[in-house]
VEXDODREN-464238 format. One record per residue (C-alpha): residue number from 1; residue in one letter; x, y, z. Coordinates in steps of 0.001 Angstrom, whole numbers. Layout:
! VEXDODREN-464238
@num = NUM; residu = A; xx = X; yy = Y; zz = Z
...
This chain:
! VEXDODREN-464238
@num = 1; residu = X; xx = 0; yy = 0; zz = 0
@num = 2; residu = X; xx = 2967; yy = 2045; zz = 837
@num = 3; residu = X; xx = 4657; yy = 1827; zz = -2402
@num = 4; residu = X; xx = 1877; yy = 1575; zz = -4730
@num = 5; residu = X; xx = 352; yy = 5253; zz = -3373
@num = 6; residu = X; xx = 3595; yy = 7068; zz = -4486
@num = 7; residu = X; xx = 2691; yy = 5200; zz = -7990
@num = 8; residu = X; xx = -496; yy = 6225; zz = -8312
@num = 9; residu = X; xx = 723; yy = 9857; zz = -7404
@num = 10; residu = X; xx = 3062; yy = 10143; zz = -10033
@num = 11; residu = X; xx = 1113; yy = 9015; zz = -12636
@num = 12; residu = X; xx = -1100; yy = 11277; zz = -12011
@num = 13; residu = X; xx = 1119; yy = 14310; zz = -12167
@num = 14; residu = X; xx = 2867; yy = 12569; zz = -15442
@num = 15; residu = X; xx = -605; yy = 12984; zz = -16950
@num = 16; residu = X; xx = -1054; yy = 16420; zz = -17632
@num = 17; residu = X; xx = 1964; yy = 16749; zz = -17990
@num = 18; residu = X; xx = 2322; yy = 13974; zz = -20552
@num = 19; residu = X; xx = -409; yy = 15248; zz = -22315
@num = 20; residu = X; xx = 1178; yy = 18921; zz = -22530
@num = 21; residu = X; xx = 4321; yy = 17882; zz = -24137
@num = 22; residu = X; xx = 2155; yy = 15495; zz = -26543
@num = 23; residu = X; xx = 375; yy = 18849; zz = -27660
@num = 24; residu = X; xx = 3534; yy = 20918; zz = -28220
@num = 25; residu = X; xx = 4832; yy = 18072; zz = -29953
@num = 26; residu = X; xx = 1721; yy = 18534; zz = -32195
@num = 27; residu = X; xx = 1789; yy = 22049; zz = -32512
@num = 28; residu = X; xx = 5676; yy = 22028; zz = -33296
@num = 29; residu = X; xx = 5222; yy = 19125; zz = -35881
@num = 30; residu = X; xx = 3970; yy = 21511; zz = -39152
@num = 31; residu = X; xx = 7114; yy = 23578; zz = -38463
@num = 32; residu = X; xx = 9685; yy = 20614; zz = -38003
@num = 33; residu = X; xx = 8052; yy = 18934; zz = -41115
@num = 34; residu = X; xx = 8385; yy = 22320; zz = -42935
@num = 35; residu = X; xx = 11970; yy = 22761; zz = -42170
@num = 36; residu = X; xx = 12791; yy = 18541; zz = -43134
@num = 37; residu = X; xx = 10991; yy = 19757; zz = -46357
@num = 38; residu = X; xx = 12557; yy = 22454; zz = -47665
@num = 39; residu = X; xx = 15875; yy = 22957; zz = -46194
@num = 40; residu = X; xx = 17041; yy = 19128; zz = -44958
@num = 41; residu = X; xx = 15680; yy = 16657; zz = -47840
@num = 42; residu = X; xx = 17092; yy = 19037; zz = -50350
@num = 43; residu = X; xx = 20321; yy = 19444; zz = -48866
@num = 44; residu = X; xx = 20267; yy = 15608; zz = -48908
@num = 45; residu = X; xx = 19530; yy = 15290; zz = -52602
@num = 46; residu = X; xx = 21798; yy = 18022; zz = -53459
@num = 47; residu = X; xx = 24671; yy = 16575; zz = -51594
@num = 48; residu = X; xx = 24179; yy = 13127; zz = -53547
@num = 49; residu = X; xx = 23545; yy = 14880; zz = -56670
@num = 50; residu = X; xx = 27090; yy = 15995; zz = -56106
@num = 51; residu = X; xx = 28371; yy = 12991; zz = -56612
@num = 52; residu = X; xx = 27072; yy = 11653; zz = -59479
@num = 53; residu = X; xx = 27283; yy = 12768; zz = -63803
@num = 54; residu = X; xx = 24249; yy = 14111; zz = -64070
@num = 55; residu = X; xx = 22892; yy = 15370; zz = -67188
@num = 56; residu = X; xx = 19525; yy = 17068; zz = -67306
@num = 57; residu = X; xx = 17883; yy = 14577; zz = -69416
@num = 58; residu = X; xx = 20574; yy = 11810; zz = -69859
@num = 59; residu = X; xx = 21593; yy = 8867; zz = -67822
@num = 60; residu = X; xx = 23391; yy = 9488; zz = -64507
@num = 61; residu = X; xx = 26874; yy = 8360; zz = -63557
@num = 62; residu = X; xx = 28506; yy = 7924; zz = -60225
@num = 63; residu = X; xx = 31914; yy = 9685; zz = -60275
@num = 64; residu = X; xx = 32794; yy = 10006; zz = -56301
@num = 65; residu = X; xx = 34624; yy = 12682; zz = -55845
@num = 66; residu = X; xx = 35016; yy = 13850; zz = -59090
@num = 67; residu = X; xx = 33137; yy = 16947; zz = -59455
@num = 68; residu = X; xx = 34782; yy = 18628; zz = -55918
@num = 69; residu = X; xx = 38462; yy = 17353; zz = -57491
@num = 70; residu = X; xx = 37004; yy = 19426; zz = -60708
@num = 71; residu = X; xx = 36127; yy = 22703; zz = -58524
@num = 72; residu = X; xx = 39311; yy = 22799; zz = -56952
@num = 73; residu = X; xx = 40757; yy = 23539; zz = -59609
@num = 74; residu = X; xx = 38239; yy = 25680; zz = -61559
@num = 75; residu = X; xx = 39048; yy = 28878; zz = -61962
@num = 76; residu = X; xx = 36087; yy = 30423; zz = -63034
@num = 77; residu = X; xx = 34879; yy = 29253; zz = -59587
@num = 78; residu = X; xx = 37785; yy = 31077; zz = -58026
@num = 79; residu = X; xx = 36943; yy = 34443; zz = -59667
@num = 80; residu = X; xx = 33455; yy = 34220; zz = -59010
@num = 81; residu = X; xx = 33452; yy = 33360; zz = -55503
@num = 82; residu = X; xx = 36107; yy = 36552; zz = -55457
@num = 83; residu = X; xx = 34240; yy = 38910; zz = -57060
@num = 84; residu = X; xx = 31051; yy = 37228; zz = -54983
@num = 85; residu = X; xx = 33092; yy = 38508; zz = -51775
@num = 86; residu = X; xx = 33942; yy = 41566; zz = -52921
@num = 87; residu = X; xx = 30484; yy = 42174; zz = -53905
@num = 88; residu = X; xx = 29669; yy = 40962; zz = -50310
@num = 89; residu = X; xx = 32167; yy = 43312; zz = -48236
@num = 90; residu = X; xx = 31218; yy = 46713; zz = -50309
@num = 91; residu = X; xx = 27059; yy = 46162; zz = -50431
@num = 92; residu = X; xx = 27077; yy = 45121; zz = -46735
@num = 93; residu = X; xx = 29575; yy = 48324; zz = -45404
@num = 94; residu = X; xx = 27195; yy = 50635; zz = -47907
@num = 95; residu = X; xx = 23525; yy = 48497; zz = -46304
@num = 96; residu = X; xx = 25210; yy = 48974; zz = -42770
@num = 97; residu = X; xx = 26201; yy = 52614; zz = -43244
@num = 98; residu = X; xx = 23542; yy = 54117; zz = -44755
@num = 99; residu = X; xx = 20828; yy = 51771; zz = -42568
@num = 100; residu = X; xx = 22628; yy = 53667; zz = -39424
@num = 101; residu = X; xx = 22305; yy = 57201; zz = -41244
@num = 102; residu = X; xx = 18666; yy = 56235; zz = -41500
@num = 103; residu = X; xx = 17481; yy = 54516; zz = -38382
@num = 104; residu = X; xx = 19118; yy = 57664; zz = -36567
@num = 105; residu = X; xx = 17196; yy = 59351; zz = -38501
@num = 106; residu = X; xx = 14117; yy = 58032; zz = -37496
@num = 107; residu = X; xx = 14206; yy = 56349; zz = -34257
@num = 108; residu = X; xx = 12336; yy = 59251; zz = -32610
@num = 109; residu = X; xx = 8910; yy = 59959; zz = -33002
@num = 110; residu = X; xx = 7950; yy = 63484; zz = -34563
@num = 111; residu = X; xx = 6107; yy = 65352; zz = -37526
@num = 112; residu = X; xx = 6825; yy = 63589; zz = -40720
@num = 113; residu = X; xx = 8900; yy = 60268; zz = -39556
@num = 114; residu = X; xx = 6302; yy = 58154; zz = -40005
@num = 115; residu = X; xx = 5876; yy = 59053; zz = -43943
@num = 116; residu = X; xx = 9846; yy = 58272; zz = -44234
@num = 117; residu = X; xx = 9995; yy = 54892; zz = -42433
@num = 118; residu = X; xx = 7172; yy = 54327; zz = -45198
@num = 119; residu = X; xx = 8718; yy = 55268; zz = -47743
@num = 120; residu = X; xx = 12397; yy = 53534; zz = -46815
@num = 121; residu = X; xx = 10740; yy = 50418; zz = -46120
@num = 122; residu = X; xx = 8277; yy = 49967; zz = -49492
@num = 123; residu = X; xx = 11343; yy = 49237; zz = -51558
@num = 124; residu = X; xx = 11480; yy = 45724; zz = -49867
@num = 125; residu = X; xx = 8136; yy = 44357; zz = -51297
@num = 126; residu = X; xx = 9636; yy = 45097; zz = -54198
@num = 127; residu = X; xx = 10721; yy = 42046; zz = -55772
@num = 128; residu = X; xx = 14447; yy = 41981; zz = -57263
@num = 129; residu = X; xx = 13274; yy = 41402; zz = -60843
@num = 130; residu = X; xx = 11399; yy = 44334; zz = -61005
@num = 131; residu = X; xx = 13572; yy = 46542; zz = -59387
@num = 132; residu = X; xx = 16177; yy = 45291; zz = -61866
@num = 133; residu = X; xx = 13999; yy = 45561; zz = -64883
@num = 134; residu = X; xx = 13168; yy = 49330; zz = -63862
@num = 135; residu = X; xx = 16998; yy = 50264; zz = -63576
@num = 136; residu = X; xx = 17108; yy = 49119; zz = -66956
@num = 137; residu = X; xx = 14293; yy = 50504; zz = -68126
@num = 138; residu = X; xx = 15827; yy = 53882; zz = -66519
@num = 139; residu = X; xx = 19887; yy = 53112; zz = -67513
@num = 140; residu = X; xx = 20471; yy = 50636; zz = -70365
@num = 141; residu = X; xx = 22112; yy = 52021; zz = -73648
@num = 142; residu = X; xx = 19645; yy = 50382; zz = -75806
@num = 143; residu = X; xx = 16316; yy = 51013; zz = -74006
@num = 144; residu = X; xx = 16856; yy = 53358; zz = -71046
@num = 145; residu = X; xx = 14622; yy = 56721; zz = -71202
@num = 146; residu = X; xx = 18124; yy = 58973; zz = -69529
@num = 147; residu = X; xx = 20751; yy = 57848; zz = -72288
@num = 148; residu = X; xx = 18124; yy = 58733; zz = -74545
@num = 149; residu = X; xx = 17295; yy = 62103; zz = -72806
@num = 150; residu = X; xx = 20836; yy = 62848; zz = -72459
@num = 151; residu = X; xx = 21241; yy = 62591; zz = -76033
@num = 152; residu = X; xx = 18316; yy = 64151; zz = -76714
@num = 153; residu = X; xx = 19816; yy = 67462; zz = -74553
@num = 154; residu = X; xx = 23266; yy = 67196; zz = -76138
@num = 155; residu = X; xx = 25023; yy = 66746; zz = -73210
@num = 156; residu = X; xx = 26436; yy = 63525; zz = -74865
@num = 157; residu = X; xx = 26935; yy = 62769; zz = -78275
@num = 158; residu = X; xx = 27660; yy = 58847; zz = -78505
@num = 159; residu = X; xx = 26301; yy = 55895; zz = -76312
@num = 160; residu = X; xx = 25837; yy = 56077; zz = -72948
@num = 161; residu = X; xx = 26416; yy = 52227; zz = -70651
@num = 162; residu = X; xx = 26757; yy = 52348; zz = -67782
@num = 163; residu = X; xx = 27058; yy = 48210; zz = -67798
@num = 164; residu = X; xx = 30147; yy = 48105; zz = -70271
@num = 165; residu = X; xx = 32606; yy = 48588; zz = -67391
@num = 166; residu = X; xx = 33311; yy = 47146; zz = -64355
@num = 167; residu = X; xx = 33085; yy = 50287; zz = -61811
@num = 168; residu = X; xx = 29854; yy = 51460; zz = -63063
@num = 169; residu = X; xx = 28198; yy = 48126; zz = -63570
@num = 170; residu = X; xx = 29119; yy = 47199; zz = -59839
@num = 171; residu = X; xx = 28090; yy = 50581; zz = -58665
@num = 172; residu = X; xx = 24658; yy = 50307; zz = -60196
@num = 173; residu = X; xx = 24279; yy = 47008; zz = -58609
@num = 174; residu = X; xx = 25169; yy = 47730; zz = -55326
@num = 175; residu = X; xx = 23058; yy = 51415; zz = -55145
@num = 176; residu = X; xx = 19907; yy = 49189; zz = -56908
@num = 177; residu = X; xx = 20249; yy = 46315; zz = -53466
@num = 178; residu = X; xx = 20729; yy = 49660; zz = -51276
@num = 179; residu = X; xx = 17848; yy = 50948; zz = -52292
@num = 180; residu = X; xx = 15779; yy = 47806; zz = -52121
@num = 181; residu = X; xx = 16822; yy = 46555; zz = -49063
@num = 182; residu = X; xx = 18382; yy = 49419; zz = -46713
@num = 183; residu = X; xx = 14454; yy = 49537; zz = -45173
@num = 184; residu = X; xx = 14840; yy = 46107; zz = -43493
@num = 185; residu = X; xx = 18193; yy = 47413; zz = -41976
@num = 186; residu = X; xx = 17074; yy = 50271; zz = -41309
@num = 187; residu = X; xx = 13813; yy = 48881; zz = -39262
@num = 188; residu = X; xx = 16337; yy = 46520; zz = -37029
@num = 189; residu = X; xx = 18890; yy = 48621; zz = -36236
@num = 190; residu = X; xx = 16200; yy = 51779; zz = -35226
@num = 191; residu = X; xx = 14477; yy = 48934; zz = -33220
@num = 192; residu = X; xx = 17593; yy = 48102; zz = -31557
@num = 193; residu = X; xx = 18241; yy = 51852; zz = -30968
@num = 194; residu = X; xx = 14619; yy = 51924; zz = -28955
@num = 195; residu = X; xx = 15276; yy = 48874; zz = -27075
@num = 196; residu = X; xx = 18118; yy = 50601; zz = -25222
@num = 197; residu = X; xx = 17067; yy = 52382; zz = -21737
@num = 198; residu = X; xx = 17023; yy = 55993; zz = -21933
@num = 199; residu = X; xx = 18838; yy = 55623; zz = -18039
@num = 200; residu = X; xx = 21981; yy = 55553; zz = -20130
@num = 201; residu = X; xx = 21351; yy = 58679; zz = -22330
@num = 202; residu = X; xx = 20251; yy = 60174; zz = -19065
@num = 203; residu = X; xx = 23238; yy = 59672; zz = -17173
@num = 204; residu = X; xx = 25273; yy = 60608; zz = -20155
@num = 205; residu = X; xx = 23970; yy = 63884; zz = -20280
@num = 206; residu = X; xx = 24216; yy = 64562; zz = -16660
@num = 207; residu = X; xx = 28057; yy = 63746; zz = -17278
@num = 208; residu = X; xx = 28296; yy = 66228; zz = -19945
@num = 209; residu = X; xx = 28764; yy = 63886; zz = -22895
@num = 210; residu = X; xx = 28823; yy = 65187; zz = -26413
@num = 211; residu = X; xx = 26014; yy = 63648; zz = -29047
@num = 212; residu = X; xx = 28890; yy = 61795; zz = -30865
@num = 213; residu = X; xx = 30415; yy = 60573; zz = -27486
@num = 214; residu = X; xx = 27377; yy = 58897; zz = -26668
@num = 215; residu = X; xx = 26615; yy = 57497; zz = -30112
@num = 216; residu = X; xx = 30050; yy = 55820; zz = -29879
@num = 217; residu = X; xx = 30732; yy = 54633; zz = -26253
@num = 218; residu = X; xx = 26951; yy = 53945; zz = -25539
@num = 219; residu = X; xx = 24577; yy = 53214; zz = -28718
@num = 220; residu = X; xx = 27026; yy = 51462; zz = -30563
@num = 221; residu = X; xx = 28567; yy = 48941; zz = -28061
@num = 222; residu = X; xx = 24580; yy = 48243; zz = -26961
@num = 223; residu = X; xx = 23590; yy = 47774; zz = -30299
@num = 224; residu = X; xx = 26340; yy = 45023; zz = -31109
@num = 225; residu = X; xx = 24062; yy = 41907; zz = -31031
@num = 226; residu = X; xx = 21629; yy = 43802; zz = -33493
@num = 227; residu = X; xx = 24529; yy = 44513; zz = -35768
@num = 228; residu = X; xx = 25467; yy = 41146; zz = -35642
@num = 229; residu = X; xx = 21987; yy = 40069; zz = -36992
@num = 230; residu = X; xx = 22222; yy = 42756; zz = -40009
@num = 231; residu = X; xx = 25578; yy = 41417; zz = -40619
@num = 232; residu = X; xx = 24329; yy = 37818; zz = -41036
@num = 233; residu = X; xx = 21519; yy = 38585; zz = -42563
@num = 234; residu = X; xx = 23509; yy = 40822; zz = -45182
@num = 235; residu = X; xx = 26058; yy = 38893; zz = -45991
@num = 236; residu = X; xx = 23930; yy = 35436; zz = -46313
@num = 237; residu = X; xx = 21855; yy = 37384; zz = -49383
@num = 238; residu = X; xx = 24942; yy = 38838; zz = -50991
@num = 239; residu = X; xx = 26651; yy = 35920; zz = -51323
@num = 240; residu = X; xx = 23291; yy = 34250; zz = -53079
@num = 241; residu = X; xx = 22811; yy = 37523; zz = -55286
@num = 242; residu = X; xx = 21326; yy = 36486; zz = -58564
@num = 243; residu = X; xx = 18351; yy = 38262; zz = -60322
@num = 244; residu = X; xx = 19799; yy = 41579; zz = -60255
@num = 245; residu = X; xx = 23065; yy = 40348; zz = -61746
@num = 246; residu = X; xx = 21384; yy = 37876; zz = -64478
@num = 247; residu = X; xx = 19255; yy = 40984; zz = -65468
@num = 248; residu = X; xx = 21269; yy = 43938; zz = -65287
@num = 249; residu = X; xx = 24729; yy = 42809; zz = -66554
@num = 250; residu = X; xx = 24567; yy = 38996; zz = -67374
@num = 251; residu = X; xx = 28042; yy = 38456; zz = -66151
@num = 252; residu = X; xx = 29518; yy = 40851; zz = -68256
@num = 253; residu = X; xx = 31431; yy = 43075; zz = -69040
@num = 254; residu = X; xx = 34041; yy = 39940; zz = -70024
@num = 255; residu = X; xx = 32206; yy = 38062; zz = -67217
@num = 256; residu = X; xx = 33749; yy = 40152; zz = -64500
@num = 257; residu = X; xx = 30415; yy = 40590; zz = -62469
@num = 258; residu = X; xx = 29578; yy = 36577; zz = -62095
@num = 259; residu = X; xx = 28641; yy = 35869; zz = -59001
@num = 260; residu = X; xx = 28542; yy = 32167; zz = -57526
@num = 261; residu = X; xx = 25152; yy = 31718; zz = -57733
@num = 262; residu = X; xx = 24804; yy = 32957; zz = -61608
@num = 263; residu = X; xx = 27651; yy = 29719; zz = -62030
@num = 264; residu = X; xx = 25413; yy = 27697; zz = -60407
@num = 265; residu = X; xx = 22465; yy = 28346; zz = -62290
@num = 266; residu = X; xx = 24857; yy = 28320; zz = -65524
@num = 267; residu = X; xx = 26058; yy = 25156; zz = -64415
@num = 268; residu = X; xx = 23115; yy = 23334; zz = -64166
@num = 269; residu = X; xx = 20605; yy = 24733; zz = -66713
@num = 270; residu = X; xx = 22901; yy = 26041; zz = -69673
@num = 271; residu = X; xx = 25438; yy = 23223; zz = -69512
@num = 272; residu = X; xx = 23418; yy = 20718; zz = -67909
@num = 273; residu = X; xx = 25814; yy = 19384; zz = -65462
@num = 274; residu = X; xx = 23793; yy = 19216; zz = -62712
@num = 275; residu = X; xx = 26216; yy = 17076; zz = -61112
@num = 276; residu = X; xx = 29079; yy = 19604; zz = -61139
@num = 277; residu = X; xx = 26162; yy = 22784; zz = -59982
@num = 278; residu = X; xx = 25494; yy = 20372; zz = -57120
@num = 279; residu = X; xx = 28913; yy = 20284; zz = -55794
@num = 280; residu = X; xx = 29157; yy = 23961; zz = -55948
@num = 281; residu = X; xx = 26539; yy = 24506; zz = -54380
@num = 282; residu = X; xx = 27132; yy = 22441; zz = -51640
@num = 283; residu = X; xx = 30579; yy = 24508; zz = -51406
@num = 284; residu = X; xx = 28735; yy = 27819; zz = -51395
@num = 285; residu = X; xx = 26608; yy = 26241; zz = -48603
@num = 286; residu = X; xx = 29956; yy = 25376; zz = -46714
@num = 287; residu = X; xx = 31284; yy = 28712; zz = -46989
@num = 288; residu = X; xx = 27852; yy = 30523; zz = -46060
@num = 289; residu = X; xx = 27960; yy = 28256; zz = -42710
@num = 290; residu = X; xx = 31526; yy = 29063; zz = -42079
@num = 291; residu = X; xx = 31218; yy = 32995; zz = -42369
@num = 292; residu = X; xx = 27632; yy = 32825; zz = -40294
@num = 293; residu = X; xx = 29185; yy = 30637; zz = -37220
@num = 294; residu = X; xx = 32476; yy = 33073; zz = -37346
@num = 295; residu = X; xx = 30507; yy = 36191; zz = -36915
@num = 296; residu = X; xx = 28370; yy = 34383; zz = -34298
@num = 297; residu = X; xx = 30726; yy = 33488; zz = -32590
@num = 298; residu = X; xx = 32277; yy = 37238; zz = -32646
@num = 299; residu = X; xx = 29089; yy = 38445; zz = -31242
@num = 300; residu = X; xx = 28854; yy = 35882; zz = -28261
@num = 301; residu = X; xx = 32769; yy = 36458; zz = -27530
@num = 302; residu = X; xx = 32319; yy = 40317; zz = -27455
@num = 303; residu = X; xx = 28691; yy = 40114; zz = -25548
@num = 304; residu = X; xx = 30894; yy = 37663; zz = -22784
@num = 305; residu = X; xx = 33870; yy = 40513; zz = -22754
């Protein structure tokens, strides 16, 4: 009687609580089968894909190692992923800067801030493709309405591409993805900004600080772990830029503006070596988890110190 009371108790407390984790099981289930879905199972098949010669409509061929052997030694790989990170270091110090600039700007309610967080921030439902079609529309030698105009004017006399060198083509590129996407950054960092306690800024102006003193020895150092976020977030999409470099300069000029993704899709639907686009993407995929765990690991060190 002794023992079996203790029993009984416990299985009584084990049932509701038995029965809670069986319904957070069930409401986590559509989110863990989402994530198998679309992110695990094709990792899976891409990673064997790697391994095989895979045409798009032929016969498949296992070849090991093959196709990683093959992009060790590619360079066309090389100076893609190169150009891919310098791509990566300029857009995400021009997103960073000018997302600071703005979310100063507007962390603070008054007349008028409301219409400009509006307008910074409809640029992101924008999708890339039209954005990139528009700059065309706008810039291209062949089409654009302001060569035209400028010729028009006579303030030029001959053709006017911006896309047949590499400066202007990048610079295009990376003010088009500013524009487009600065609203996001601009939205996390200003809601960083509020999340710090005004005791600070209070206490700094008691001690006489200067704006800029306080902007660098108390926003910034606060606002690390939100940085950190823009940073990942940044650099994850610019190293999987694609539409507005398929649209706006198609590699060129003398495929200088390739970046990895644009090799991949090359790869796999011009050549049809699906095989070989598997591998590098798996490599891309490498890389991508490399740079995110570094800077992760940068934020948890510094938020420790």
């Amino acid at each position: 009687m002794t023992s079996a009371a203790p029993a009984r108790s416990r299985r009584h407390r084990r049932g509701p609580m038995a029965r809670r984790q069986r319904l957070g099981l069930l409401f986590v289930a559509p989110a863990v089968l989402l994530v198998l879905g679309m992110f695990i199972l094709p990792v899976i098949v891409t990673g064997v894909m790697s391994f095989y010669d895979w045409s798009l409509l032929g016969q498949r061929r296992f070849v090991g190692l093959a196709n990683y052997e093959r992009l060790a030694h590619d360079t066309s790989f090389r100076d893609s992923l190169g150009f891919t990170t310098v791509y990566t270091v300029i857009a995400t110090a021009a997103l960073l800067v000018v997302g600071m600039v703005l979310a100063s700007a507007v962390r603070h309610r008054r007349r008028g801030v409301g219409l400009l967080r509006t307008a910074y921030v409809v640029p992101v439902v924008i999708g890339f493709a039209t954005a990139s079609y528009v700059t065309l529309w706008l810039l291209d030698d062949r089409i654009g309405i302001i060569p035209d105009l400028l010729r028009r004017l006579g303030v030029v006399d001959g053709p006017v591409s911006v896309f047949s060198s590499f400066p202007s083509a990048l610079a295009v590129v990376v003010v088009l993805v500013v524009w487009k996407t600065v609203g996001l950054t601009m939205l996390l960092l200003m809601t960083g900004m509020q999340a710090i306690s005004k005791d600070y800024y209070e206490a700094a102006q008691v001690d006489g600080a200067s704006r800029l003193r306080t902007y660098f020895k108390i926003t910034l150092p606060l606002l690390r772990p939100t940085i950190g976020l823009v940073l990942i977030l940044t650099v994850i999409g610019s190293y999987l830029a694609f539409d507005q470099f398929f649209i706006l300069t198609q590699g060129g000029p003398d495929n200088s503006t390739i970046p990895v993704v644009y090799l991949i899709y090359r790869a796999g639907f011009i050549d049809f070596n699906l095989g070989y686009s598997a591998a590098m993407s798996i490599a891309l995929m490498v890389i991508l988890l490399i740079l995110t765990s570094i800077q992760l690991l940068l934020t948890r060190t510094r938020e420790e110190a």
